[in-house]
C-alpha positions in Angstrom: 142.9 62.1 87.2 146.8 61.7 87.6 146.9 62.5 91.0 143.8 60.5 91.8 145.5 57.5 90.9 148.8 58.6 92.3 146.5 59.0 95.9 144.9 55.4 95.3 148.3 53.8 94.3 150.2 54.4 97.8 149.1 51.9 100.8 145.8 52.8 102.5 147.5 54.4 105.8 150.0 56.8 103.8 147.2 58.2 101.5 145.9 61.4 104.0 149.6 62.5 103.2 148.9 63.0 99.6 147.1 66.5 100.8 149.3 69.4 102.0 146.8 70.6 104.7 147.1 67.4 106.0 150.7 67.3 106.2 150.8 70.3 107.9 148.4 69.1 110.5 150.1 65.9 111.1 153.4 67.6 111.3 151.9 69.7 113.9 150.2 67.1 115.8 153.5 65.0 116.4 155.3 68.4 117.8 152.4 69.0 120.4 152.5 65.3 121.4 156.3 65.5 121.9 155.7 69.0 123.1 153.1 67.2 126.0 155.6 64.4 126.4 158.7 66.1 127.1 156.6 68.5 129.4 154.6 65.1 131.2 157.8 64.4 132.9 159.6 68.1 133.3 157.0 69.0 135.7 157.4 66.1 138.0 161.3 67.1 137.9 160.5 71.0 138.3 158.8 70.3 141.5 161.4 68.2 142.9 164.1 70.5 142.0 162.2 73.0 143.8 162.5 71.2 146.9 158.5 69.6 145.9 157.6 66.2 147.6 155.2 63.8 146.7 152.1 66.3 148.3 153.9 68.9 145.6 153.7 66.7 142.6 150.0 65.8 143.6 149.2 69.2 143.7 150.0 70.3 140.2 148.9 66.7 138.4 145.5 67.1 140.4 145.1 70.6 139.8 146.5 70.1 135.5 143.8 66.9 135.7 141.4 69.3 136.7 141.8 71.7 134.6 141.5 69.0 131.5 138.3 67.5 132.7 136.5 71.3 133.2 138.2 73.0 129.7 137.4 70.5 127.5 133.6 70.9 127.6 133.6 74.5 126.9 136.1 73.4 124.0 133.8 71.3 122.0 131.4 74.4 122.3 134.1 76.9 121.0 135.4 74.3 118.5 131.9 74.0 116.8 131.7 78.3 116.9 134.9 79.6 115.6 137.8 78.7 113.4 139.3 75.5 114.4 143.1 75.8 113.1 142.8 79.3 114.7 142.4 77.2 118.3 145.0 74.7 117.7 147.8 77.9 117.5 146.7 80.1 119.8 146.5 76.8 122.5 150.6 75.9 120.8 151.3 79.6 121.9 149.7 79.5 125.0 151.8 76.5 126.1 155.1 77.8 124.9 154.5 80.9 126.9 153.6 78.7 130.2 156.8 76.1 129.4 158.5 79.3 128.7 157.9 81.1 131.3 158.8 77.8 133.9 162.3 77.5 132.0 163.2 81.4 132.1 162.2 81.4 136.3 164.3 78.6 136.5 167.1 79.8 134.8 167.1 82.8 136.6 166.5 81.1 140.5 162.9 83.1 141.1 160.8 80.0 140.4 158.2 78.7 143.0 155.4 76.2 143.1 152.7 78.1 142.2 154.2 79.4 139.2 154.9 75.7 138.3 151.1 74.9 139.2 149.9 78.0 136.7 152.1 76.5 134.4 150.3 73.0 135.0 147.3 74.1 134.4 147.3 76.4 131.7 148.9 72.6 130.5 146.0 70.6 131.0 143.7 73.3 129.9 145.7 73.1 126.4 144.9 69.4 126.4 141.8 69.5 127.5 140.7 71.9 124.3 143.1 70.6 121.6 141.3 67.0 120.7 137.9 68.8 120.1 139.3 71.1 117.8 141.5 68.4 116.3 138.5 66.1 115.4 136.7 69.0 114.2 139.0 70.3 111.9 140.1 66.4 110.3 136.9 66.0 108.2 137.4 69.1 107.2 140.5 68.5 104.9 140.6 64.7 104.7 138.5 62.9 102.4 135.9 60.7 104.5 137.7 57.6 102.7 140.8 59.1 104.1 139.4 59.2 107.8 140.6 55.9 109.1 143.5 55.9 108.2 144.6 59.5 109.2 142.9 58.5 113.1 145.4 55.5 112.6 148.2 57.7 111.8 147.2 59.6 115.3 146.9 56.4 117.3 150.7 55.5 116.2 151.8 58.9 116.8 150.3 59.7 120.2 151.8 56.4 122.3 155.8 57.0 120.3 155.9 60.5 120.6 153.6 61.4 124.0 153.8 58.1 126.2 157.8 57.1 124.9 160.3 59.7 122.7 159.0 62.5 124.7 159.8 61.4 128.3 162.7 59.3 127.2 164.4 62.6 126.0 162.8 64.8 128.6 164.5 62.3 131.6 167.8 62.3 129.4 167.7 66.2 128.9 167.0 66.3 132.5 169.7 63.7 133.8 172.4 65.9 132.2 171.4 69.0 132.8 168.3 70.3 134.6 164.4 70.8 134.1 164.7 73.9 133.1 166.4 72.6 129.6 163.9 70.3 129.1 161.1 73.4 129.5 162.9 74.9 126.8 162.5 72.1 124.6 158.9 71.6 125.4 158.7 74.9 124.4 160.4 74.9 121.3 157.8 71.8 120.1 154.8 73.8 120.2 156.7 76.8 118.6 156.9 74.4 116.1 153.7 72.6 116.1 152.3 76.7 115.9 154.3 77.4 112.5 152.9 74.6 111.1 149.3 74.8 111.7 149.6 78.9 110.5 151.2 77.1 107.5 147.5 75.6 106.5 145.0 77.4 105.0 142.1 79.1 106.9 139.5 76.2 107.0 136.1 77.7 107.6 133.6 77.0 110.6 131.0 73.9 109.2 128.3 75.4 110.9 125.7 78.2 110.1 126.0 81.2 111.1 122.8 82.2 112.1 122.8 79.7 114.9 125.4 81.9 116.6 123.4 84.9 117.5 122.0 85.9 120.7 123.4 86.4 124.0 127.1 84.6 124.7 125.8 83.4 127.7 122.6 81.6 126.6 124.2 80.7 123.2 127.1 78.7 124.7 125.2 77.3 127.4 122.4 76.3 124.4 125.4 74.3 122.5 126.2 72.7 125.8 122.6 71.4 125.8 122.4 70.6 122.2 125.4 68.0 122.4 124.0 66.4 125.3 120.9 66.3 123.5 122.5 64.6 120.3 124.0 62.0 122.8 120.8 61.0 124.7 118.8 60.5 120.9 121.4 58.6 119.0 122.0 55.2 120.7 125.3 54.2 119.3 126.7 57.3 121.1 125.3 57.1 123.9 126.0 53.4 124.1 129.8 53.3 123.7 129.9 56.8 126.2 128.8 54.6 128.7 130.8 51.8 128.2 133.6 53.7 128.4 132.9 55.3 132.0 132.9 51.9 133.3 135.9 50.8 131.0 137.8 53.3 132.2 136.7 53.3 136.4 137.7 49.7 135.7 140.9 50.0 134.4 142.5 53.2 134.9 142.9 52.7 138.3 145.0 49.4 138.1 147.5 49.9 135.2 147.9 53.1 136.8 148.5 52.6 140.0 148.5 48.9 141.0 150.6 47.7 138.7 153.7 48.7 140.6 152.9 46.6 143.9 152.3 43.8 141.8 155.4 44.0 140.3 157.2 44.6 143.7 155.1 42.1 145.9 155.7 39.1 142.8 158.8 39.5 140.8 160.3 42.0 143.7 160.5 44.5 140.5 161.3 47.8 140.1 160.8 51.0 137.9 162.5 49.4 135.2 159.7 46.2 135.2 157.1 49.2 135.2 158.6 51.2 132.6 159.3 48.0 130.4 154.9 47.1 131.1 154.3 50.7 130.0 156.4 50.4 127.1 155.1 47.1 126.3 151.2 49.0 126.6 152.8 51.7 123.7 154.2 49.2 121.6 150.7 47.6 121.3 148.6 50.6 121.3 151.2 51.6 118.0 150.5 48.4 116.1 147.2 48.0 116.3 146.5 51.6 115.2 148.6 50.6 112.1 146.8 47.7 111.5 143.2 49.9 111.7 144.9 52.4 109.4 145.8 50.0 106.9 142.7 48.3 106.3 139.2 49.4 104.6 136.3 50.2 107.0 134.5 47.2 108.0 131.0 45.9 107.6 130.0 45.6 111.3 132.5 47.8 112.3 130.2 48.7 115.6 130.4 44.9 116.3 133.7 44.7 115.8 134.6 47.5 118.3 132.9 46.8 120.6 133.9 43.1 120.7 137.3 44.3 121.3 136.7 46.6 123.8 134.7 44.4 125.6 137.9 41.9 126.2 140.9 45.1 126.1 140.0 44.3 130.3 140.4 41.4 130.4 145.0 41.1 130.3 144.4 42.7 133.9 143.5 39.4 134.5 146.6 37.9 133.7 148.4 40.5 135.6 146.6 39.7 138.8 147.9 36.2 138.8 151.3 37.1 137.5 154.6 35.5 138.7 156.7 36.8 136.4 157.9 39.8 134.7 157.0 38.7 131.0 153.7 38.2 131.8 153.1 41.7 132.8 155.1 42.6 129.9 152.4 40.2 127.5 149.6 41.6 129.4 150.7 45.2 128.6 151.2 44.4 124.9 148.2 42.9 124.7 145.9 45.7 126.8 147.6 48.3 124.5 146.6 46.7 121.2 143.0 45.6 122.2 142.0 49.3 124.2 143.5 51.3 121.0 143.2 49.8 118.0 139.3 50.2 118.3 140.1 54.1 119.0 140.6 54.4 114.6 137.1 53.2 114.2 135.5 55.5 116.8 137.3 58.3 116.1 136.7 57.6 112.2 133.0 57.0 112.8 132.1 60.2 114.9 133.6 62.1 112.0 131.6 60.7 109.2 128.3 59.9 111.3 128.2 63.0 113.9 126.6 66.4 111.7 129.7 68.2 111.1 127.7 71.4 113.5 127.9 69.3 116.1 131.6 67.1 116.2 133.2 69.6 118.0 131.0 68.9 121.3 130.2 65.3 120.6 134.3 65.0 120.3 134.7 67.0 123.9 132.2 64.4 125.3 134.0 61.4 124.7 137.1 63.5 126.1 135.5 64.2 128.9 134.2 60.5 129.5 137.4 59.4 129.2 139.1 61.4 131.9 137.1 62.6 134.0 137.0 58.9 136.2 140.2 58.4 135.8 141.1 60.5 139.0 137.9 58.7 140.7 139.5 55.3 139.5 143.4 55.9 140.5 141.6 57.1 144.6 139.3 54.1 144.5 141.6 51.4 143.6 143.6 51.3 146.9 141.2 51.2 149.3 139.6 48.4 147.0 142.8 46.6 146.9 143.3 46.7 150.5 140.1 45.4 151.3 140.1 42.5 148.8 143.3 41.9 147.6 145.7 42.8 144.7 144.8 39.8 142.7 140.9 39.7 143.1 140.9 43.7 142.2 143.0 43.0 138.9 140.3 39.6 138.2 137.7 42.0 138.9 138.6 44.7 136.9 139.6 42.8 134.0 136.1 41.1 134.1 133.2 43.4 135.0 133.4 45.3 131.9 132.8 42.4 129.4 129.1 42.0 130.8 128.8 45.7 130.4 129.7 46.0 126.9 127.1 43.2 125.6 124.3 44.9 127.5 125.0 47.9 125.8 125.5 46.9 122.8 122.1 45.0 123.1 120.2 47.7 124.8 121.2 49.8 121.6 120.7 47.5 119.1 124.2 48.0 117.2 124.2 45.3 115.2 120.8 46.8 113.6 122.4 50.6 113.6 125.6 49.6 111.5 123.8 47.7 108.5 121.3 51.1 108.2 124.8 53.3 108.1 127.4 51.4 106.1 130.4 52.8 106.2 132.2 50.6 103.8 134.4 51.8 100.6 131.8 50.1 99.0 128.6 52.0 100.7 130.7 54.7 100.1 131.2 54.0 96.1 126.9 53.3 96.1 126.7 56.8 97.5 129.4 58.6 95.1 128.5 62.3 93.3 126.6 61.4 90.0 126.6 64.5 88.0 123.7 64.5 85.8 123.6 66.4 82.6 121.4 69.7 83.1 118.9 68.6 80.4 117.7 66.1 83.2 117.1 68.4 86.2 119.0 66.2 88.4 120.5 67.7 91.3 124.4 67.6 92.3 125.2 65.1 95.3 128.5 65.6 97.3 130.7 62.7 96.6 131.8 60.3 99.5 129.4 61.7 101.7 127.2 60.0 104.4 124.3 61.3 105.5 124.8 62.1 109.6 122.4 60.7 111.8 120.5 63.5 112.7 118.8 63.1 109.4 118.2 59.6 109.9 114.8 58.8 110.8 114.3 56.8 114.1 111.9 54.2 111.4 115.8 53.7 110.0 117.0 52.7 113.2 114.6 50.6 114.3 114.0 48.8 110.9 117.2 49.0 109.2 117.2 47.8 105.2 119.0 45.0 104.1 122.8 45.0 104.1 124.1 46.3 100.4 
């Protein structure tokens, strides 16, 4: 009881800490962002050093991108098959051995390109496989109460340590001394990020075993099916996997690669306007994660995302009528706060609605939606641009998604699909473990526990019951 109320007593965002696997995890999680961070940059500067050019660079990113996009399917599949803690080390190890291996060539004058490109992708292959295991492995030692705020605690770290300390000390490492250093640092991180995740104790597979027989073939390629399958019968998956195709085709492409010549062609800007826009986008994205951490669950917490998502477009707007710096600057805040805050109720909901069998692939779907148009929106947006302008693509862009998002929301019926699975502390408290003495025969339920959707009858979704 003491350490129950110790738990509730600290602020809603800091509770997941009270749990030592979850430490561990976390602790591990910030030293494989860092680890990605530092690395992010290195690579650019490896190729250069190298005597790469921009075709060089290209290379590796495409091929790493690649790699990402095609791994990350096949890592729902293995996520949901064997031990997910014993994924997260073995992909740490294999990235300190590629970072490694980059630093010692370097050190020692034999490195070339394609050992740079292996490198690259073995890289994006890591990345590509981590986030299913991660989201697999989280409802398994955090409370569902818990969930929200320990997806916040991943939205802060992931923008600081990934998109900002990691580069800034990768370019410093690199400015006084060389790549190779700042391999050796990357490397160091996931040794690191290794030792803490064989710090945790084995967390066993949520699935049954029995469903794993057969051939490897036709098993894997049956899992593959089955969380496609899962997708296409529950509409508020399917709904927001959509949404986020077009969110990201729209989007990617500009902030990525537009935003630059805007800054040159308007404010005659440089890499320090674009760094200060980017930084700006990280700042937000950090906040608003907080602020989703810190609070409860809400009621129409479908409604609410999407609402947000909906307008997270709609600052490209400002940026494509810009005439000063500040504005980009305000655009990128805002973009950051309104396209990642919403991430802590996704991520919270596929944990405590998706059958815990099944999160592994559901979670390497929406990885997969949201990079696999990214390359397709960073080549489209220039010929686009060319033909219609700078400033009518950013309008565009910022624009088209918002009609998307109400039709799917409507064409699922959202509004209807969050009141039949509440997800409030309060649904949560209605649905707590009532242990009934034996005398009555009752039966033992599973405290903070929501039944997953696959049990939910399609009467249920259609016909919800009245809001508790």
């Amino acid at each position: 009881m003491s350490s129950s109320v110790s738990t509730s007593s600290l602020p809603r965002v800091l509770r997941p800490f009270s749990g030592a696997q979850y430490r561990r995890l976390v602790f591990g999680l910030m030293l494989a962002l860092f680890s990605d961070g530092v690395w992010t940059v290195t690579v650019v500067w490896q190729v250069i050093e190298i005597g790469g050019g921009p075709g060089q660079v290209s290379l590796a990113s495409g091929l790493a991108a690649t790699g990402m996009v095609i791994s990350t399917l096949f890592g729902g599949v293995l996520a949901d098959r064997v031990s997910q803690r014993s994924i997260i080390v073995g992909l740490e190890i294999v990235k300190m051995i590629a970072f490694g291996m980059v630093a010692i060539c370097a050190l020692t004058g034999v490195l070339t390109l394609p050992i740079v490109v292996i490198a690259a992708i073995l890289g994006g292959i890591t990345t590509g496989m981590y986030y299913p295991a991660y989201s697999a492995l989280l409802p398994a030692i955090v409370e569902p109460a818990q969930l929200q705020a320990a997806n916040g605690i991943e939205g802060i770290a992931r923008p600081v340590l990934f998109q900002a300390v990691g580069p800034m000390v990768a370019g410093a490492v690199i400015s006084v001394a060389a790549p190779a250093q700042a391999s050796i640092i990357a490397a160091i991180a996931s040794v690191g990020a290794a030792l803490c995740y064989l710090l945790m104790r084995p967390v066993a597979v949520r699935r049954d075993p029995a469903t794993l027989r057969g051939p490897v073939v036709r098993s894997v390629l049956t899992d593959l099916a089955e969380g496609f399958v899962y997708m296409w019968r529950t509409p508020w998956l399917w709904a927001t996997l959509f949404f986020a195709t077009v969110l990201v085709l729209a989007t990617m492409g500009p902030i990525e690669v537009l935003i630059p010549f805007a800054l040159r062609e308007r404010v005659n800007g440089g890499a320090g306007d674009h760094s200060l826009v980017l930084a700006a986008f990280g700042v937000g994205a950090a906040a608003s994660s907080f602020v989703f951490a810190s609070i409860p669950m809400p009621r129409r917490y479908l409604t609410l995302m999407f609402g947000i998502w909906s307008l997270s477009s709609v600052p490209l707007v400002l940026m494509g009528v810009a005439e000063h710096t500040w504005v980009f600057i305000v655009a990128g805040f805002l973009t950051g706060i309104l396209y990642d805050g919403p991430m802590v109720l996704w991520g919270t909901l596929l944990q405590r609605r998706v059958p815990p069998a099944l999160l592994g692939r559901v979670a390497s779907l929406d990885f997969f939606v949201s990079v696999v148009l990214m390359p397709v929106s960073m080549a489209l947006v220039a010929p686009v641009s060319h033909a219609i302008g700078v400033t009518t693509t950013f309008v565009l862009c910022g624009l088209i998604p918002v009609p998307v998002a109400v039709g799917f929301y409507l064409a699922a019926r959202l509004w209807r699909d969050e009141v039949a699975h509440p997800l409030t502390d309060e649904a949560q408290a209605v649905a707590a473990a009532v242990v009934h003495d034996e005398m009555t025969g009752a039966a033992f339920v599973e405290p903070n526990t929501v039944e997953p959707d696959a049990v939910v009858s399609q009467e249920d979704r259609d016909d919800p019951p009245a809001a508790p």
